[in-house]
C-alpha positions as CSV (number, residue, x, y, z in Angstrom):
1,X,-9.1,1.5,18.4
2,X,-8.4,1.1,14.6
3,X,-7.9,-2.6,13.2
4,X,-6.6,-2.8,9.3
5,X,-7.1,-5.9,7.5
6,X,-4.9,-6.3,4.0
7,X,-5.8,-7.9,1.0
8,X,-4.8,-8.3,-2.7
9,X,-1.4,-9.5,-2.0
10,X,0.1,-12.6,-4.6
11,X,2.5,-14.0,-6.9
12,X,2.3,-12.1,-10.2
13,X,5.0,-12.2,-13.4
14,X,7.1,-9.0,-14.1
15,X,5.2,-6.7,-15.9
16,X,2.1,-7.8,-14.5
17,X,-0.8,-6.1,-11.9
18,X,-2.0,-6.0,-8.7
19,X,-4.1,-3.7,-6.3
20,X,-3.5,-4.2,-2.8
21,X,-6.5,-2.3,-0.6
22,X,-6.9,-2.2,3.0
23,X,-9.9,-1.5,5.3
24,X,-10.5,-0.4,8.8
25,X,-12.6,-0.6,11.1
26,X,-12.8,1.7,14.9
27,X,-13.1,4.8,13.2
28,X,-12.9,6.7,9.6
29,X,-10.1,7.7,7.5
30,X,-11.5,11.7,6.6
31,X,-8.8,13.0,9.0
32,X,-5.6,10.6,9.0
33,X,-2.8,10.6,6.3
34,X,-2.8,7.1,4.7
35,X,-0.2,5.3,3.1
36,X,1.9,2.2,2.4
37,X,5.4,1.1,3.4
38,X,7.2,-2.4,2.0
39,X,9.9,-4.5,3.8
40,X,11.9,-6.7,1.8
41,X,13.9,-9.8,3.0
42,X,16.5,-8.4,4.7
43,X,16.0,-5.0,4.3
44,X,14.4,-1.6,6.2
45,X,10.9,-0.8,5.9
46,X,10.5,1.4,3.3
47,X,8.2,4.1,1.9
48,X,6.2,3.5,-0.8
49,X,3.4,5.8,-1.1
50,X,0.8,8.2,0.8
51,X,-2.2,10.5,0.6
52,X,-2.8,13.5,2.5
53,X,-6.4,14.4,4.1
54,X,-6.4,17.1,1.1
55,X,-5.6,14.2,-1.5
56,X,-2.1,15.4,-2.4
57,X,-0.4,11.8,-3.3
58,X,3.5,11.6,-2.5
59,X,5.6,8.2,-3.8
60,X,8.6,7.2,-4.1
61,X,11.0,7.6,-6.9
62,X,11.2,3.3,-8.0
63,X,7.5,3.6,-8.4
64,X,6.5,7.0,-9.8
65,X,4.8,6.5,-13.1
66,X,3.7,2.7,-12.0
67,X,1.9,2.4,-8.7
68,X,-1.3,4.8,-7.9
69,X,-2.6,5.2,-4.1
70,X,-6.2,6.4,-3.7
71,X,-8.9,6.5,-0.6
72,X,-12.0,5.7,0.0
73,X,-13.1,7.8,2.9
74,X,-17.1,6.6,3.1
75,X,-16.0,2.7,2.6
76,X,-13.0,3.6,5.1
77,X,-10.7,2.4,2.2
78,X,-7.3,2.7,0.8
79,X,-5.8,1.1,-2.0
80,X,-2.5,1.2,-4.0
81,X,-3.0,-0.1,-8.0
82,X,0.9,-1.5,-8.4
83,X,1.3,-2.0,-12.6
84,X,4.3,-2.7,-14.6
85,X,5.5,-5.1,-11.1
86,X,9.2,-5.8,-11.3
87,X,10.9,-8.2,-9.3
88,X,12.6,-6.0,-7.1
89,X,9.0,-4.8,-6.1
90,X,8.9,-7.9,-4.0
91,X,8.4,-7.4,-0.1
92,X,6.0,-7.5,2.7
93,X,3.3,-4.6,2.0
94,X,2.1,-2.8,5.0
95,X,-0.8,0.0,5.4
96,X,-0.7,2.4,7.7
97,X,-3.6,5.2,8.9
98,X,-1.8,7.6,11.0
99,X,0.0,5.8,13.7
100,X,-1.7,2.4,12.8
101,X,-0.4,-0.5,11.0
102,X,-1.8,-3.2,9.4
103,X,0.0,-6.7,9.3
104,X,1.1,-6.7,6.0
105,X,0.6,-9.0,2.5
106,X,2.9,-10.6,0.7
107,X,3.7,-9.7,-3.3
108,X,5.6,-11.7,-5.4
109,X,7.6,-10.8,-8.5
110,X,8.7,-13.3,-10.4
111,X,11.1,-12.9,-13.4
């Protein structure tokens, strides 16, 4: 019964910002692992980060040090601040609270 809407999603210039969020509505977030996956053209969907219901963030390696994930669990809210953007950063961002998906936003790295 859970519907995810994405925002935050844009053309930016390497080394520039952007914070993606994504909210829900059916039911809360206090019990479901959240995270984020990205799909480039013609490439797998990819992880990209997650929180566990105890907070612990995980990310991958090509974004450790640049991209922060946090939740919002009254505003049923999740979020991933993306700084220092590089072009290869470029895909389709998707959000995902337990097994469901959101339909994605695009982000655009331009050199």
């Amino acid at each position: 019964q859970v519907q995810l809407v994405e925002s935050g999603g844009g053309l930016v210039q390497a080394g520039g910002s952007l914070r993606l969020s994504c909210a829900a509505s059916g039911r809360t977030f206090s019990s479901s692992a959240l995270g984020w996956f990205r799909q480039a053209p013609g490439k797998e969907r990819a992880f990209v980060a997650s929180i566990s219901i105890t907070s612990s963030t995980y990310y991958t390696d090509s974004v450790k040090g640049r991209f922060t994930i946090s939740r919002d669990n009254a505003k049923n809210t999740v979020a991933l601040q993306m700084n220092s953007l590089k072009p290869e950063d470029t895909a389709v961002y998707y959000c995902y609270v337990g097994e469901y998906w959101g339909q994605g936003t695009q982000v655009t790295v331009s050199s």
